[in-house]
Every structure is written in C-alpha cells, then in structure tokens.
C-alpha positions in Angstrom: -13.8 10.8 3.2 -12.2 13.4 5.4 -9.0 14.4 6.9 -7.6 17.8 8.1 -5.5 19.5 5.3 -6.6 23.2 4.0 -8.0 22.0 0.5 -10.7 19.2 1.4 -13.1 20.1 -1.6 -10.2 19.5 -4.0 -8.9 16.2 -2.2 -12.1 14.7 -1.9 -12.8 15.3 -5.5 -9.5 13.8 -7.0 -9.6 11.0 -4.9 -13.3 10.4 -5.7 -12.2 10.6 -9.9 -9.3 7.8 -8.9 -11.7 5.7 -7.8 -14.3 5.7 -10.1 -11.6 5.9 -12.2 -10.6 2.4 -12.5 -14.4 1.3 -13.4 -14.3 4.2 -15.9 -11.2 2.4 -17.5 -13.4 -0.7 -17.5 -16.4 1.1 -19.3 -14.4 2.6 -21.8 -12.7 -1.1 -22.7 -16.4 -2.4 -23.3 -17.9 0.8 -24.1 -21.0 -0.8 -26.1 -22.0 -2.8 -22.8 -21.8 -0.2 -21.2 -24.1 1.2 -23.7 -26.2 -1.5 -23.3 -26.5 -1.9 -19.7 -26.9 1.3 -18.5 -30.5 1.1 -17.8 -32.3 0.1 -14.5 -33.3 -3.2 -16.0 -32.4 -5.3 -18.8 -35.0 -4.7 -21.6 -36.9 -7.6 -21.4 -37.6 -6.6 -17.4 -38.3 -2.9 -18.8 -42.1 -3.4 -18.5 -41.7 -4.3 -14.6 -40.4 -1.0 -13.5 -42.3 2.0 -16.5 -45.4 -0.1 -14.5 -44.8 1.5 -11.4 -45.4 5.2 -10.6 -42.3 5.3 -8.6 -42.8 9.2 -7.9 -45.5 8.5 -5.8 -43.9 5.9 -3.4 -43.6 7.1 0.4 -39.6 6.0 0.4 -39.4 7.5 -2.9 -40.7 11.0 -2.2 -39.2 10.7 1.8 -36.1 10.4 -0.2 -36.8 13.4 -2.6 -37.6 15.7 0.5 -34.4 14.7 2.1 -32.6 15.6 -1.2 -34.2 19.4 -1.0 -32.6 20.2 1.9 -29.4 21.4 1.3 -26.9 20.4 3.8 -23.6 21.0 2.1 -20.8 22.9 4.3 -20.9 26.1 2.0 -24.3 27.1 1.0 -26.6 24.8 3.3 -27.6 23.5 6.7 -27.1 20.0 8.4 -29.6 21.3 11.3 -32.5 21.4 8.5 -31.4 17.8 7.4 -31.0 16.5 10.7 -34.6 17.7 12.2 -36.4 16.1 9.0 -34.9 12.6 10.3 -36.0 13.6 13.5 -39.5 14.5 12.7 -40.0 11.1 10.8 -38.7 9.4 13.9 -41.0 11.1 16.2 -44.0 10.4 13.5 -43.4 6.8 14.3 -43.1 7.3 17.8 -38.7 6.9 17.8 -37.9 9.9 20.1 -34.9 11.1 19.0 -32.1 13.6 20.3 -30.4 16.5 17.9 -27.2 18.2 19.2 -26.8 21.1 16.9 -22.9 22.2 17.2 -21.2 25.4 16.1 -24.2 27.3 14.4 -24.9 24.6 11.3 -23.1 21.5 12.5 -25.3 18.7 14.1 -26.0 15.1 15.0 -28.6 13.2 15.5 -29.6 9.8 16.8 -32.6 7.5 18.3 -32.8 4.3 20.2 -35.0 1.3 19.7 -34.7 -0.6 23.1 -34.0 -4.5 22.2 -34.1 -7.1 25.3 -30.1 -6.7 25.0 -28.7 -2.7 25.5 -25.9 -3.7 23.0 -26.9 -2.0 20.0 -26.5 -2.2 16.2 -25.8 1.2 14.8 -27.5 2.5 11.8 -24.7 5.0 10.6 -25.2 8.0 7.8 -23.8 11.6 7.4 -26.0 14.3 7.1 -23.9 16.6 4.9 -23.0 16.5 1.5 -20.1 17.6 -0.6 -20.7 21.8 -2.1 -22.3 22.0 -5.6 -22.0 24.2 -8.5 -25.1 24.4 -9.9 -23.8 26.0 -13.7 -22.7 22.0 -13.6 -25.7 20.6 -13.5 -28.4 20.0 -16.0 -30.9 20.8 -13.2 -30.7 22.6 -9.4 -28.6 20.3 -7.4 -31.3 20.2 -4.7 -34.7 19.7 -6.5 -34.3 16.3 -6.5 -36.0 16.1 -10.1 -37.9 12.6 -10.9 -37.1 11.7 -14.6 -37.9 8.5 -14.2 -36.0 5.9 -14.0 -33.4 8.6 -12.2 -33.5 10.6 -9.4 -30.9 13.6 -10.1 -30.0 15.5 -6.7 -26.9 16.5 -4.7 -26.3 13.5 -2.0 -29.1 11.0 -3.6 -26.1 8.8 -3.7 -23.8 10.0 -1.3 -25.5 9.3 1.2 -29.2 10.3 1.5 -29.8 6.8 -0.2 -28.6 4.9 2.4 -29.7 7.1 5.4 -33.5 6.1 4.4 -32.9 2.9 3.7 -31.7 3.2 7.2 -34.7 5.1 8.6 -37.2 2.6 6.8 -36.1 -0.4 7.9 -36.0 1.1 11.1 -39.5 2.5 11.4 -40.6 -1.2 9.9 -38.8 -2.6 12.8 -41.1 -0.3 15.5 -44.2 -1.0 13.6 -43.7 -4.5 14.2 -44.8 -4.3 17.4 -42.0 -6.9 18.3 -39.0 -5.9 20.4 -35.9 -7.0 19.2 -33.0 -9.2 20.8 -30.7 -6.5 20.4 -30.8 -2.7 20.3 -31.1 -0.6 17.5 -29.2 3.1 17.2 -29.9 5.4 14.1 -27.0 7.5 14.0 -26.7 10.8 11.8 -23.7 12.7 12.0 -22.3 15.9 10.2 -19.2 16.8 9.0 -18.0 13.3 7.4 -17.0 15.0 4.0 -14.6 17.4 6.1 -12.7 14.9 8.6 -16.1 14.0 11.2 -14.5 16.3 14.0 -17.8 17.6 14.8 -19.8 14.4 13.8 -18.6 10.8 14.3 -15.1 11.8 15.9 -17.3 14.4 18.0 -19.3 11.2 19.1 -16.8 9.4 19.9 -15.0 11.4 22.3 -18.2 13.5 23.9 -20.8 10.5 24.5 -19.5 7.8 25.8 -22.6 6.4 27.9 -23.8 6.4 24.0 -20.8 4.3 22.4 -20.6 2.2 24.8 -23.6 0.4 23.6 -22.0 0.2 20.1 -22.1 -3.2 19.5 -21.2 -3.2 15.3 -21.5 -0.1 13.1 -23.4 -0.7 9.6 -22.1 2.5 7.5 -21.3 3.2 3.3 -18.6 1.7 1.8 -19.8 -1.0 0.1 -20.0 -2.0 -3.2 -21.8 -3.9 -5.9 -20.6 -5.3 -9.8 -23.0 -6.8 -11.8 -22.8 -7.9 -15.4 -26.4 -7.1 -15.6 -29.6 -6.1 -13.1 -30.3 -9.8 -12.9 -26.7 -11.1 -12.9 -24.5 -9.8 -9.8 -21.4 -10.2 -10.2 -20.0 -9.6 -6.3 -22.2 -8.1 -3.5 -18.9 -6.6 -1.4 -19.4 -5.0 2.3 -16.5 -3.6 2.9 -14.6 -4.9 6.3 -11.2 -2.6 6.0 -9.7 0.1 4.3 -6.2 2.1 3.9 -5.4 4.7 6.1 -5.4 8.3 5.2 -2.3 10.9 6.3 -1.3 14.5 4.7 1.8 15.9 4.2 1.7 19.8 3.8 4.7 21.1 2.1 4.7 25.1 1.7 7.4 27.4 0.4 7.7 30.9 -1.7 9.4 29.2 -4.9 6.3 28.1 -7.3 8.6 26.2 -9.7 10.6 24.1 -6.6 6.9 23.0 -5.5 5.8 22.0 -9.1 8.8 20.1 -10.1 8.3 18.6 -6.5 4.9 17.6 -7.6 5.7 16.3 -10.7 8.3 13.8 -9.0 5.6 12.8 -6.4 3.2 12.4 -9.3 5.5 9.8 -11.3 7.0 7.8 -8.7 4.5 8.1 -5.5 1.9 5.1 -6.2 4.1 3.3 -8.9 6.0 1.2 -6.0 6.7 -2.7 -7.5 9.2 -2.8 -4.3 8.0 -3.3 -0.9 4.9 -5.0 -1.8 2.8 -6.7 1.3 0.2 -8.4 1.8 -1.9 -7.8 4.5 -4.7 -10.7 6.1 -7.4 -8.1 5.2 -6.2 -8.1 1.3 -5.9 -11.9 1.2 -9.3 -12.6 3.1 -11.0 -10.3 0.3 -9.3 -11.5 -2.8 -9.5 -15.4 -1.9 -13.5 -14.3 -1.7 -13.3 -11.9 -4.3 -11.6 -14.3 -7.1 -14.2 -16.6 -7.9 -16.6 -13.8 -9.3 -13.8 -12.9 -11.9 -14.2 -13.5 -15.4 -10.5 -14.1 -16.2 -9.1 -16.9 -15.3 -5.0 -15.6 -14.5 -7.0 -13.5 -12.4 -9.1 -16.2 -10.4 -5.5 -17.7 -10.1 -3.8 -14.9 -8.9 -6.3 -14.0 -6.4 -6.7 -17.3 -4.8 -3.0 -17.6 -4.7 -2.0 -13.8 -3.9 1.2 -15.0 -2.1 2.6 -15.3 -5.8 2.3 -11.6 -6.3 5.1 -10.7 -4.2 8.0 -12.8 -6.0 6.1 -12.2 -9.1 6.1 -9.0 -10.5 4.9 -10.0 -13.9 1.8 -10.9 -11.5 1.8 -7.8 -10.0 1.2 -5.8 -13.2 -1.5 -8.2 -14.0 -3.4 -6.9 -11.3 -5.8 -4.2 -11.9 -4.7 -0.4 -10.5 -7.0 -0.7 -7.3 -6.0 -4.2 -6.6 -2.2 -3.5 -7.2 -2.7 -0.9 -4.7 -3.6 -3.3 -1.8 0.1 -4.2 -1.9 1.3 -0.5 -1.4 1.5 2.5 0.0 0.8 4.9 -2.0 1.7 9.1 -2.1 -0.7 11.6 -4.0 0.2 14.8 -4.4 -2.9 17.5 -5.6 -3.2 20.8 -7.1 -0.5 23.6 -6.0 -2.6 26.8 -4.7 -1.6 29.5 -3.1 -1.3 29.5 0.5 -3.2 32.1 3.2 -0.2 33.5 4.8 1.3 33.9 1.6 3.2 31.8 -0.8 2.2 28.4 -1.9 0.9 24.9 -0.6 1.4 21.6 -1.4 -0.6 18.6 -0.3 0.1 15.2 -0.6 -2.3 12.5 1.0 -0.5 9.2 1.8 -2.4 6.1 1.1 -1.1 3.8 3.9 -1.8 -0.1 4.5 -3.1 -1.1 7.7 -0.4 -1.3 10.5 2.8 0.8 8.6 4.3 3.6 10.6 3.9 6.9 9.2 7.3 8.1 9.5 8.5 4.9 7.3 6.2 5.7 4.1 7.1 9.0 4.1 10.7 8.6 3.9 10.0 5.8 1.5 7.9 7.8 -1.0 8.9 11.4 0.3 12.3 11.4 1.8 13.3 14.7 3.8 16.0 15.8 1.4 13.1 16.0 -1.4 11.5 18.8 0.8 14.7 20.5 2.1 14.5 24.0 2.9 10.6 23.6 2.6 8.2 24.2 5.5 6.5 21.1 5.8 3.5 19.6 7.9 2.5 15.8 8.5 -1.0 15.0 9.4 -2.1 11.7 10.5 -5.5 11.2 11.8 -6.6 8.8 15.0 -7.5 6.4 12.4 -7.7 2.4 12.6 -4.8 0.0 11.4 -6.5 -3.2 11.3 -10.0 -4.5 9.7 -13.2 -5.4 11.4 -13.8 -9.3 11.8 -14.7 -11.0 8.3 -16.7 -13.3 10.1 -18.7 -10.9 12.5 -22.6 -11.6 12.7 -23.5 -8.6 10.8 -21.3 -10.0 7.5 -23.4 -13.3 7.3 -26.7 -11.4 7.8 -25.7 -9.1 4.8 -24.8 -12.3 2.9 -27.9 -14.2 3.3 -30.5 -11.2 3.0 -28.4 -10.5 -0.1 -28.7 -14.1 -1.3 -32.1 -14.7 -0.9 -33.2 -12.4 -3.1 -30.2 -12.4 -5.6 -29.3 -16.3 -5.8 -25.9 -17.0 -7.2 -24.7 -13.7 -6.3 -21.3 -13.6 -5.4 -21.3 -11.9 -2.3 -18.3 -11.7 0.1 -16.3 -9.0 1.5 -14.1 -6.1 0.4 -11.3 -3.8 0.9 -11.7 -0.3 -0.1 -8.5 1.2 -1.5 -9.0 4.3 -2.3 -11.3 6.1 -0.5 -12.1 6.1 3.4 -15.2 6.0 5.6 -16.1 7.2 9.2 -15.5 3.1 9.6 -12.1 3.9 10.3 -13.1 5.7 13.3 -14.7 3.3 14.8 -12.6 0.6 14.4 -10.1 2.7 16.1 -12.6 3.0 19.2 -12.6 -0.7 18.8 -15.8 -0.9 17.1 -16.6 -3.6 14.3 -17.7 -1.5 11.2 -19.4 -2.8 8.3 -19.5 -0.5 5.3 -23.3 -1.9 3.1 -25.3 -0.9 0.2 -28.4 -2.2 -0.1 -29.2 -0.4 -3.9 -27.9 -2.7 -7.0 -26.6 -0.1 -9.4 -24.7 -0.4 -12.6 -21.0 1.0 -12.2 -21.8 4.1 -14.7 -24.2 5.4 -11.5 -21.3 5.6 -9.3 -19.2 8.2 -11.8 -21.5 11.1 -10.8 -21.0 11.0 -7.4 -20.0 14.2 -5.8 -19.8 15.2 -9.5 -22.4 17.0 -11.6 -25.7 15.5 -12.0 -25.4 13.2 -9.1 -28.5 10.1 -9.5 -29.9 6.8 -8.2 -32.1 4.6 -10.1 -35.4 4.4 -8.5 -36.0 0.9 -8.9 -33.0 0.0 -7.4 -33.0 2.2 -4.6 -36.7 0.8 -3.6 -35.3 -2.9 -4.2 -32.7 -2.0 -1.7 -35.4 -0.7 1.3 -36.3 -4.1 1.5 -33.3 -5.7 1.6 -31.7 -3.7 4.5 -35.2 -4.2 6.5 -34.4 -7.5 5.9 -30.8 -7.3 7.2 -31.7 -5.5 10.2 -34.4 -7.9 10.8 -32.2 -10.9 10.8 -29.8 -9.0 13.0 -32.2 -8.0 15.7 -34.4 -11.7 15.9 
C-alpha cells in the first residue's frame, strides 16, 4: 500500500503491524494452537511433504531466483526483477515489453492473444519494501531453503504471487490452445511507494493497453484455516477503504505530540456515525457462516443490528468494527526537511465519504490551528468491484475443488490497500487472490524480519491459479 506523504517506510510498516495485529491478538488467545499448527501440514500429513525435495522444483527454485534480486527502493533494482520475468516469458515464447522509467523504476507486461482482445490481467509489483539485514537471521535476498520455509525479502509480498502468475501463464501457452479471452501479465514498480510510476503510470500513459483490461486479478486476498486440511474461509477480496493523509507541521514539538496523543485515543474509537456500506454487508452475510461463535454468525448475517446496537458493535472484532468507520491514524513525529517537525495522519475512509467531512469529524480545524497543515487524497476508488463478477466464481470453484467444504466467499480489506483501488477508479473490476494456503503466523513476517512462505503451500497454490486462469480463459 502506497500513498504520497514524506514517511512511507514508517506508514507502511505500522499499518502492516495493525493488520496482522488483530490475527496476532487471536494467536496469543490460543497460543498452544498456535503452537500446534504452525507447521505446513498437520503431523499425520508430515510424511507427504519431508517426501518431496521441494528445493529442486522448477517453481520452487524460479521463485528462489526471483527472491535474489533485490528490488527494494533503497538498496536494489526493479529493472533486474523486471527482465528476469521477461526472460522467462521469452523462454516460453511470450514476448514481452519492459519500460524502464527514471533510472531503476520499470514495468513490464506480455500478451497472450485469446479469440476475444478483452483481457484478464495478471497483476504483481516488482518492488519490495527496504530491509535491514542486522534483522534477519539470514541475508534478506538469499532466499535460503530450510525446508519447509523459504526466508527472503518479498517471498510473500509479492514474488509468491507474481510466479504463480507467470506459471499458470506459461501452462496456458504450452497448451497449445488459444484461449476465449486474452491474457495480460502485468508487473509494475513502485506499488509500496503510491504506483506513480507503476500502475498509476499505466493507467494514465497506455491507454491502447487498458483498454483491453477486462478484470484485474491482483493481492489482497486472504485465507483462515483451523488447520492445513480444514479452511476456514478462502476470501478474494472485492473492496477496500480508502487511503488520505493529512500532514500537519509546526516548530513546537510538544503542540504536535499532545496533538498526537489526542488523535491516537479518539481517531479510530468512533461508536457514532457507524454505516454500513453494501460492500461490508455482502462480505459479512458470506463471511458469517465460517465463524465459530455463534453471536457472531448472528451478528454478521444480521449486521443492520449493529447500528442501533452498540453492545453489538463492541462484539465485533477490531478489523470488523472498523468496516463501520472512518478511522484517523496518526504515526511517529520526525523532524521535518525544511526544518521543524511533521506529523502524519492517514485517514481510513469507507467507500463514498467526502474527505473534507472525516476530517472535520476526526480532526476538526481548531485541533490544528496555527499549524501548517496538508491534505492528501489519492485518485483512488469509492465503490467495490462486482461480487458476482466471472472472475469471483472461477476463484470459488477452482478453490473448492480441491479444498471441499471450504468456506470461500468474498472479503473486504480494512486496513491495508492494494493497486485494486486504482483500477477500480479507471473503472476496472479488481479481484485481490491468493492462491498459497498459509497458516495466519506466516502472514506476521511480512515486510518484517525474516519474511517466509511455506513451500508446500506455495507449490499447492501454482496449480490452483493455473486452474483459475484456465477456467477463466475456456
């Protein structure tokens, strides 16, 4: 997630830990299954995956190569990362195009023709959040095997996903069939610091290219499961907050803290206000049957009590109660370049609110007076894609043929934004998927120290988004 303020690194990283926060709440409540569980496969399956020399698999060591380049915006280069993808496309005979942009900056994409020009698009980012490597228990960019893990910066986020993407396109060409509809494998740099030179750049500079964006299949999605052979809920995520900042600078250190500290109390605590949007009851009435707790099967099939309910309301878990608000969220005070200090405070906004009307709900003017402020807001979309788009029921039955009984459905992501936002905005329906089931305790290391996928998972998920793709191209 990305948007234009002058401390990304430290944005990014907070809201990543509220995120993963909420599932690190829920491992610490049930720390011995957490204990328990966090292994590729249950024990009695362990004997399935040690048989299998996973190091040795072409997606596995495709994946490790990708890994070694570094591509992050401080210390790498997203050229290097974007003409490995190309030389594996022109190895299977997909020429490709690579638009490098401002010295390390590029993009990169290839066309499969289909008998229709419409196209699916097979989105991933090239870049990768900056590393310190004194974190990490091994160099970020080795991409060190130690089985069943694969530790490297961007494994997860989103490496993973852009050779799951590559795979199931090269499968696609090899099959010697040409598909109904076109396929476009999109990589684009920038994403971690606000796409303006990657899908934004795309947007604006190549529009005989988007044009032929029929649906966008991007990250964003997530997966709960009890256990490796019990899923819990399979979500692709359909809709998402929007993102704003409001940059508040001024020479007196203690007016900005205790400004800070008010924002920090009483910006996401709201119990007033509450809404609920069409995109928040579409994913909770598919969301609530995977729940364990009954109030909470209730309350999410029902969440039109939630509003005159605020007993309800604190029922709800923090990233759920957080679908019914806008939210403020102010970071760490630094100093600023031109001397004195900043203040940034990222607005989590619901889908269709005004700008203007959150701020002078959660940040009223007379809380900054006599403070040089700044509010950011980028071209970003205020409504969903459609729940029951093509590319949602191909996700849903790849997924359920081979996990049957999964609950799989759709899901709105609170927290944390995608480059799907963009291209909603362009119009564009925009489907955030991952293919690899993971155990929640993966998902706390990414763009943190030690970063990892599980190997037998991420191979598990190269066949299921062939299979997608397949079943959205026949």
């Amino acid at each position: 997630m990305v948007s234009p303020s002058p401390a990304p690194r430290r944005r990014r990283a907070v809201i990543r830990a509220v995120v993963y926060g909420s599932l690190a709440a829920v491992v610490v409540a049930f720390a011995v299954f957490v204990l328990l569980r966090d292994r590729p496969f249950r024990p009695q399956e362990s004997e399935r995956w040690i048989q299998t020399d996973y190091a040795r698999l072409p997606e596995v060591r495709l994946l490790q190569r990708y890994v070694q380049i570094d591509t992050s915006p401080t210390t790498g280069d997203e050229v290097a990362g974007a003409r490995f993808l190309a030389d594996r496309l022109a190895e299977a005979g997909i020429p490709s195009h690579l638009e490098r942009l401002d010295g390390k900056h590029a993009n990169l994409w290839a066309v499969l023709e289909g008998k229709s020009p419409e196209a699916v698009v097979l989105h991933n980012h090239i870049d990768v959040t900056p590393v310190d490597p004194k974190e990490w228990f091994s160099p970020p960019y080795e991409a060190r095997i130690q089985l069943p893990w694969i530790y490297g910066r961007g494994v997860f986020d989103m490496k993973s996903v852009a050779i799951a993407q590559l795979q199931a396109l090269i499968a696609l060409k090899k099959s010697g069939v040409q598909p109904a509809r076109s396929v476009i494998f999109l990589g684009t740099g920038g994403e971690e610091y606000g796409s303006f030179l990657g899908t934004r750049w795309i947007l604006a500079q190549h529009p005989e290219l988007v044009k032929r964006f029929w649906a966008v299949l991007t990250e964003g999605g997530t997966v709960e499961a009890r256990t490796r052979g019990d899923v819990k809920y399979w979500g692709t995520e359909f809709a998402q907050k929007r993102f704003a900042d409001l940059i508040v600078c001024g020479s007196d250190l203690q007016r900005l803290q205790e400004l800070r500290e008010v924002v920090q109390k009483e910006g996401h605590s709201a119990v007033t206000g509450l809404t609920l949007l069409p995109e928040v009851r579409t994913f909770l009435q598919g969301y609530a049957p995977s729940r364990d707790r009954q109030d909470l099967r209730d309350l999410f099939a029902h969440p039109d009590r939630v509003l005159s309910d605020i007993a309800a309301f604190r029922k709800l878990p923090a990233y759920v109660q957080s679908m019914f608000r806008n939210e403020a969220v102010p970071f760490a005070l630094h100093e600023a370049l031109g001397g004195g200090y900043e203040l940034d405070i990222k607005f989590h906004l619901l889908p269709g609110v005004e700008l203007a009307q959150v701020r002078d709900q959660l940040v009223p003017p007379w809380m900054t007076h006599g403070l040089t402020t700044l509010l950011v807001e980028p071209p970003t979309s205020r409504h969903g894609s459609p729940p029951d788009h093509p590319v949602m029921a191909a996700i849903h039955d790849a997924v359920l043929a081979r996990h049957p009984g999964a609950g799989v459905g759709p899901m709105f992501l609170a927290w944390t934004a995608t480059d799907s936002r963009f291209y909603r905005a362009a119009g564009i329906p925009s489907y955030g998927f991952s293919p690899f089931l993971i155990m929640n305790t993966d998902t706390f290391q990414v763009d943190a120290a030690n970063e990892r996928m599980a190997l037998p998972a991420f191979v598990d998920g190269i066949h299921l988004y062939a299979d997608v793709l397949r079943r959205l191209t026949h």
